[in-house]
C-alpha positions, 0 to 999 in steps of 0.5 A, a space after each residue: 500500500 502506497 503512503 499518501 499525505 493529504 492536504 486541507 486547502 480552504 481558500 477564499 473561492 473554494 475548499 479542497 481536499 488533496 492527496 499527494 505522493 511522498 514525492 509531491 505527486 499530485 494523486 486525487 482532488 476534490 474541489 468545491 466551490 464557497 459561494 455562500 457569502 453573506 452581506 447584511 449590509 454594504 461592504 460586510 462580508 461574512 460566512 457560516 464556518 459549518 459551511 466550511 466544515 460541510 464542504 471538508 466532509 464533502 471533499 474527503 468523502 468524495 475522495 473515498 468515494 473515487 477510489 482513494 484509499 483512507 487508509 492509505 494517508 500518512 498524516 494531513 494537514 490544513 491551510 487556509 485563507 487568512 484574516 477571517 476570523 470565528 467566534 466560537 463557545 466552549 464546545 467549538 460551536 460558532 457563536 456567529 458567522 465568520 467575518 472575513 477578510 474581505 470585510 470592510 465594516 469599520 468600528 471607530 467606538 474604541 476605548 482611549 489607548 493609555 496615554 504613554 502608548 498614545 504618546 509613543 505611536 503620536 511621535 512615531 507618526 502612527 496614530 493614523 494607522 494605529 487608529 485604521 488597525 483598531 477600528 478594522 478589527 473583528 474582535 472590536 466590532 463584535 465587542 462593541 457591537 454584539 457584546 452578549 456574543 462576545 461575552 459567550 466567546 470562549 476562543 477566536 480562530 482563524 479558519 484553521 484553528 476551526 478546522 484543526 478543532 473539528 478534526 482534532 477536538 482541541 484548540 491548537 493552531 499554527 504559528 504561520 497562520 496568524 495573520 490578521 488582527 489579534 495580539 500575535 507578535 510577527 517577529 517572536 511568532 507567538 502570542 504577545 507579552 503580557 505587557 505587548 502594546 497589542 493587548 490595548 488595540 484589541 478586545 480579545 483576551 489571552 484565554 480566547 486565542 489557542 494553543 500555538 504549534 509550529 508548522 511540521 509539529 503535531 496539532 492532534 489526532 483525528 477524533 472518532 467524531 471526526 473520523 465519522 464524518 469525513 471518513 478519515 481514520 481515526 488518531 490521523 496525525 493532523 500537522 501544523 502547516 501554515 496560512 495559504 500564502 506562506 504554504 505557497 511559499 514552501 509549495 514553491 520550493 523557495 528555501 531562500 531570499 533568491 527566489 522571488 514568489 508571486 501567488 495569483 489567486 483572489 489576493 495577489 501576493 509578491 514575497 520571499 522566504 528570509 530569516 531575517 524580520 522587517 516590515 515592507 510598508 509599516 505599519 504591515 508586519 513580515 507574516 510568520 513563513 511555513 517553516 519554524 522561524 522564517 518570514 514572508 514579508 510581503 506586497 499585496 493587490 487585496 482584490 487581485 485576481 478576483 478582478 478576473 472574475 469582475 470581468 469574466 461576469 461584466 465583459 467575458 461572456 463570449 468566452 463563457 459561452 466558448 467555455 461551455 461549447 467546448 468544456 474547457 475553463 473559460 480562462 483558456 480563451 481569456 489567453 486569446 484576449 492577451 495574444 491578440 493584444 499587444 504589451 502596454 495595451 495601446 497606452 490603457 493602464 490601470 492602477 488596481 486599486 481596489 481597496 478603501 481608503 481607510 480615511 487617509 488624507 491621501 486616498 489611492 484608488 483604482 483607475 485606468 487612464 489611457 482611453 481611446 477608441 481604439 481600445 477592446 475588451 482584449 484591451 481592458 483584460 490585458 491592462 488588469 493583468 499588467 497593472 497587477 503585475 506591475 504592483 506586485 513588480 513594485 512590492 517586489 521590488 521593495 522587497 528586494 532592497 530590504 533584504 538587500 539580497 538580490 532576487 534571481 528567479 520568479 515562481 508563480 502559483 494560485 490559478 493565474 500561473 496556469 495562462 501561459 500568456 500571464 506567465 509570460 507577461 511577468 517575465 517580461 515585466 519582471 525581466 526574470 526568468 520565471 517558472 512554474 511549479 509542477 502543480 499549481 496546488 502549491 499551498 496543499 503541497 506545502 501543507 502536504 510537507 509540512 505533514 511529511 516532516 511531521 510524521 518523519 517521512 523526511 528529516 525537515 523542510 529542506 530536505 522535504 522541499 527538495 524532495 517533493 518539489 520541482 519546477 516546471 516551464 520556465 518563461 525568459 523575459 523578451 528584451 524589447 518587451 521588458 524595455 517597453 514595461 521598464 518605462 510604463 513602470 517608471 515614468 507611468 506607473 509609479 506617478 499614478 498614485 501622487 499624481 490622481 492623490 488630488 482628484 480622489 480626495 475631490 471625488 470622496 469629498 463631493 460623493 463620498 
């Protein structure tokens, strides 16, 4: 019997259930969609985690159903998105549903900070965002808002602290999942100390987070329970792993700060893997990586390739109906739109800027400049693609020069590194070779190692790594196109933000 690890991938689209060979192979996966937001009110973005534990069971027992053996798996491990955050009582029990991380409720009710904090982020010129950071925080809000839930609230989780509780019956949770507004302590990657800033920003106590375990560790076993309903065997080892985007990471293979890694999924990411912590753009932290003790610090478009779903719904629907004609992912025929239409889209660029503003005095938001008539759907499609890239060129970038190591390759993963035309134009704008990894289920397959260490398979992650992950086709960047986004970036891209400054604070102040 062939040894088989399984890897729990809860993004924001979908949830997904992966077996992997010892050898990173990709066995068997089930995938369903999430699709059951909510949005009580404008901008509010919510979810019945049971829903989420619906789909896992879902997602195992079709596995089994296929054909794939149970009692085959070694170990498994969980990973999710980031920043959605559950209140649940004693027995696990979701207290209300989940706020997400794309939630944009703001609670401006806060209690004064004592005054010597108050001083210190004054000086430091971070009242502004200290005050964004606790008005943003679900735990705030819910305090604030619904104190009778909050009082009941026994632990706050991420999704993977509720996912790790339902298969093990404890409250343990990874190190590398921390990511959003709790009192977690980037730098150390452990709760913060008693007498840490954090605990003023925020409502949550100590006794309400979990127990935290480092990616590679053991979190539990899984429950009779468990084991029932998702028909997993039960004492399956379940590993700690980390949050999706760190996953990513490890996926990739990245054991150092050389390899520049972009992930192309719903929230764009650029990073790296480094030993050393430092913030990108204060007051943002470098995010705990998937493996003990490293970093990811990272550049973000917050709502990147969900803009491809923007315009597969408002322009795509000729290369919907293709879709259906001929049964291929509809992405396939988005390439067409990118082949037909030339690098720099005939002078349209768009800044994808998707985000609030947050109440800066300086609001960045999104644009696309350049119009003519000339210009096509093929045209609008290209410039969302180039203005991602050119963002995350930008972070990346920055990136680079805070570590002060320089960034050779590029490896892409999440659903937009499988267009061959995407993957090109990041080479081009890059001017890096850039490659794709075997598969692009890159976060299950770190959480796949993770699990392999956990249960012994290999001896740690650059071993496991090294093992487990290779890379597939590698894009060079065309010099004439890489000379062509050289400039777009510098004399186009980068002014956009300074130079529109102005008319969004006009726009916010006469429509809101």
């Amino acid at each position: 019997m062939t040894e088989t690890l399984l890897a729990i991938d809860c993004g924001s689209q979908s949830i997904r259930a992966l077996l992997f060979s010892p050898d990173g192979t990709l066995l068997a996966k089930v995938q369903k969609p999430i699709t059951e937001y909510r949005s009580d009110n404008p901008g509010w973005s919510e979810i019945d985690p049971l829903i989420l534990w619906e789909l896992l069971g879902r997602c195992c027992r079709e596995l089994w159903d296929g054909g794939a053996d149970p009692a085959a798996v070694k170990a498994m491990s969980v990973t999710t998105q980031r920043g959605t955050q559950i209140a649940v009582d004693q027995r696990g029990n979701p207290l209300r549903p989940a706020i997400t991380w794309m939630d944009e409720r703001i609670e401006d009710r806060q209690k004064p900070l004592p005054w010597l904090w108050k001083t210190i982020f004054g000086v430091a010129g971070l009242s502004r965002a200290i005050k964004s950071v606790r008005s943003e925080a679900e735990a705030n809000w819910i305090a604030t808002n619904q104190p009778d839930i909050w009082k009941k609230t026994h632990k706050f989780l991420q999704v993977s602290g509720y996912l790790n509780y339902k298969l093990t019956d404890v409250f343990r949770d990874s190190t590398g999942a921390q990511v959003g507004y709790v009192p977690y302590d980037y730098k150390k990657q452990q709760w913060a100390s008693k007498k840490h800033f954090l605990w003023d920003l925020f409502s949550v106590k100590r006794d309400q987070l979990p127990e935290l375990i480092e990616p590679g560790k053991p979190i539990g076993y899984v429950s009779a329970e468990a084991a029932e309903y998702t028909g997993l065997p039960e004492g399956l080892p379940v590993i700690s792993a980390a949050a999706d985007k760190a996953c990513e990471v490890v996926g990739c293979g990245a054991l150092d700060a050389s390899v520049g890694c972009l992930s192309y999924g719903t929230r764009a990411t650029a990073t790296i893997h480094s030993k050393k912590y430092f913030e990108v753009e204060r007051p943002l932290p470098a995010y705990a990586g998937g493996i003990p003790q490293m970093y990811t610090p990272e550049a973000s478009v917050i709502l990147g390739y969900w803009m491809v779903s923007w315009f597969k719904e408002e322009f795509g629907h000729p290369e919907q109906e293709k879709a259906k004609e001929f049964g291929s992912p509809v992405e396939v025929f988005f390439d067409d739109l990118l082949n037909s239409t030339p690098p720099g889209s005939h002078g349209l660029t768009l800044l994808p800027k998707w985000g609030r503003d947050n109440g800066s005095s300086t609001p960045i938001k999104g644009a696309i400049i350049g119009f003519g008539d000339s210009h096509t759907r093929g045209h609008i499609y290209r410039a969302i693609i180039e203005g991602i890239t050119l963002e995350l060129h930008r972070g990346l970038k920055r990136i680079e020069r805070k570590s002060g190591e320089k960034i050779k390759v590029l490896r892409v993963s999440g659903g937009g590194s499988q267009s061959d035309a995407i993957m090109q134009i990041t080479a081009d704008v890059f001017g890096l070779p850039t490659e794709r990894p075997h598969t692009f289920e890159s976060a299950g397959l770190g959480a796949a190692i993770a699990a392999s260490v956990g249960v012994g398979l290999y001896p740690d992650f650059n071993q496991a790594m090294k093992a487990m992950t290779r890379q597939n086709e590698v894009f060079e960047p065309n010099p004439e196109t890489v000379q062509l986004y050289k400039q777009l970036f510098e004399e186009v891209y980068l002014a956009m933000p300074r130079r529109l400054a102005p008319l969004n604070k006009a726009l916010r102040r006469i429509v809101g």
